[in-house]
N, C-alpha and C positions, 0 to 999 in steps of 0.2 A: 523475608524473615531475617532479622537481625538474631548475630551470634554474640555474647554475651563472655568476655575471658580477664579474671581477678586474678590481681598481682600482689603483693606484698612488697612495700618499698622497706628503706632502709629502718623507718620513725615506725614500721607499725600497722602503719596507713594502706587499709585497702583501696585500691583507685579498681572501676570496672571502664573497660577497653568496648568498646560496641566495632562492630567490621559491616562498614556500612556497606548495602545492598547493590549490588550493582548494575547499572542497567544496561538493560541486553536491547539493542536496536539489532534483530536480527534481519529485520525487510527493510529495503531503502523507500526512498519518499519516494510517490506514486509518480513524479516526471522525471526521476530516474531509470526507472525499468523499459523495458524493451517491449515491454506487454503496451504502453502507453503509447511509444511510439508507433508499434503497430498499429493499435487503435487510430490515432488519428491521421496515419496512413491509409485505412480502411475508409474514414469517414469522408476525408478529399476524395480518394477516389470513388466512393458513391456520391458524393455531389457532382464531381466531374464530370462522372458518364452521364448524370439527368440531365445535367445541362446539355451533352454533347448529344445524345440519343432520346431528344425531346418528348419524341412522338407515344414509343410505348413506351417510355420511361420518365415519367413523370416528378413531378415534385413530391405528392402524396405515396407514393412507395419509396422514393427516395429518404423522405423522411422518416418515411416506418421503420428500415433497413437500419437508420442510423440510429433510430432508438434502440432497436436489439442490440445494435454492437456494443450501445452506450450501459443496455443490462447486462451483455457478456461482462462487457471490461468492470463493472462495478462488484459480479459474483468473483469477478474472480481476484482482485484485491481483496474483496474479502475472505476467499479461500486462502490468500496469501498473508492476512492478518490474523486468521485463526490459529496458524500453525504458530507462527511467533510469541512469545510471554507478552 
């Protein structure tokens, strides 16, 4: 919302003033935060252990595992971009 404020110069002459909007970057970019880092600290070490723990720990839960973190980490950027203008 632009505000709107008229002056009166010396000749007469109204001039109107506008106070431009200003913008609010209230969350940082998403490989700044700590929430990302975690993430993909989580996701190495679920690759990690499949790799390291073969047997009952496979590539196909490995990869499931990392898809949920991947839906964690996405709600909650966006839980983090709701709150912000």
């Amino acid at each position: 919302m632009t505000t709107r404020a008229t002056t009166n110069d010396n000749t007469g002459a109204s001039q109107i003033h506008r106070a431009e909007r200003q913008k609010s970057t209230e969350t940082k970019s998403a490989y700044k935060t700590t929430e990302f880092i975690v993430y993909v600290l989580a996701v190495l070490g679920v690759l990690i252990a499949s790799m390291i723990v073969d047997q009952s720990f496979g590539a196909d839960p490995a990869w499931r595992y990392v898809t949920y973190l991947t839906v964690g980490y996405m709600i909650s950027r966006g839980l983090a971009k709701a709150g912000s203008r």
